[in-house]
C-alpha positions as CSV (number, residue, x, y, z in Angstrom):
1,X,21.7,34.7,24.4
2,X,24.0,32.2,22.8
3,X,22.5,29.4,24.8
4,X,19.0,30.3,23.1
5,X,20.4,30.5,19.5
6,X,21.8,27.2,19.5
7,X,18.7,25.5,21.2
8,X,16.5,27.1,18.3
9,X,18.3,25.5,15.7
10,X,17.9,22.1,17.7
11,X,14.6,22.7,18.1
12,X,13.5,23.7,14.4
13,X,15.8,20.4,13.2
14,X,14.1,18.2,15.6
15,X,10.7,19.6,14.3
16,X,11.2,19.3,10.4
17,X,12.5,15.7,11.4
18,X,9.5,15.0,12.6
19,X,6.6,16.7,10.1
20,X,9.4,14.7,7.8
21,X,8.0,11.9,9.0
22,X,5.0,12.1,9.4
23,X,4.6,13.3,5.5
24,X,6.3,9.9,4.4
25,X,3.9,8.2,6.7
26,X,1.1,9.8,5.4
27,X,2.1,9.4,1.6
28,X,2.8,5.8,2.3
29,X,-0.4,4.9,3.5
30,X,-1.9,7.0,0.8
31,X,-1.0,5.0,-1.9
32,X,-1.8,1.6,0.0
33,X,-5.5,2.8,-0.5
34,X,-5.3,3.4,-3.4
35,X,-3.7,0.2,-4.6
36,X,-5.4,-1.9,-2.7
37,X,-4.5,-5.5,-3.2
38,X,-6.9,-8.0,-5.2
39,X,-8.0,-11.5,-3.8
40,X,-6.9,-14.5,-6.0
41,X,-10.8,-14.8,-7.1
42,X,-10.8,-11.3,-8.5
43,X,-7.7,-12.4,-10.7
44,X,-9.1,-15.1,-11.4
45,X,-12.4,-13.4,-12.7
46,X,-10.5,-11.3,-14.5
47,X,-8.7,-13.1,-16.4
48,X,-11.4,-15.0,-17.4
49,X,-13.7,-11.8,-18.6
50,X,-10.5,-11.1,-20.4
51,X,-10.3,-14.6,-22.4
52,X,-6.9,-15.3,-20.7
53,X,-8.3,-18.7,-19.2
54,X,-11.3,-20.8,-20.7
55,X,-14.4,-21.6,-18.5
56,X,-12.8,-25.0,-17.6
57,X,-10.0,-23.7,-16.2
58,X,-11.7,-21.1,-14.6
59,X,-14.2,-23.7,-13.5
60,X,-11.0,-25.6,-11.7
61,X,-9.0,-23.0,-10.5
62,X,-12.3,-21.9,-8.1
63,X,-12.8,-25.9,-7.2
64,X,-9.2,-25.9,-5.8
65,X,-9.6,-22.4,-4.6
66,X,-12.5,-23.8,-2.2
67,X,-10.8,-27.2,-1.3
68,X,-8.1,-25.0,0.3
């Protein structure tokens, strides 16, 4: 009877260890979705639509974008 108390308590541990993990894995990959990451020509865009860069140097940036 003792021998079956203490292996419940090693099992239930072991258990919420790992649904632990599995909820940090699950939240992590969660909010890489949802961020995902933008490409250098959607920055670039961006910026441009915003009036951060003028249409030469937006013109530029994509010519050395494609020579690379």
């Amino acid at each position: 009877m003792l021998l079956s108390i203490l292996t419940e308590g090693y099992i239930r541990f072991g258990l919420s260890i790992i649904v632990a993990i599995i909820l940090i894995v699950i939240l992590i990959r969660f909010r890489a979705k949802k961020n995902p990451a933008k490409s250098s020509l959607d920055i670039l865009k961006e910026r441009h639509s915003k009036g951060e860069i003028t249409k030469e140097e937006y013109d530029e940036a994509r010519k050395q974008q494609k020579n690379e």
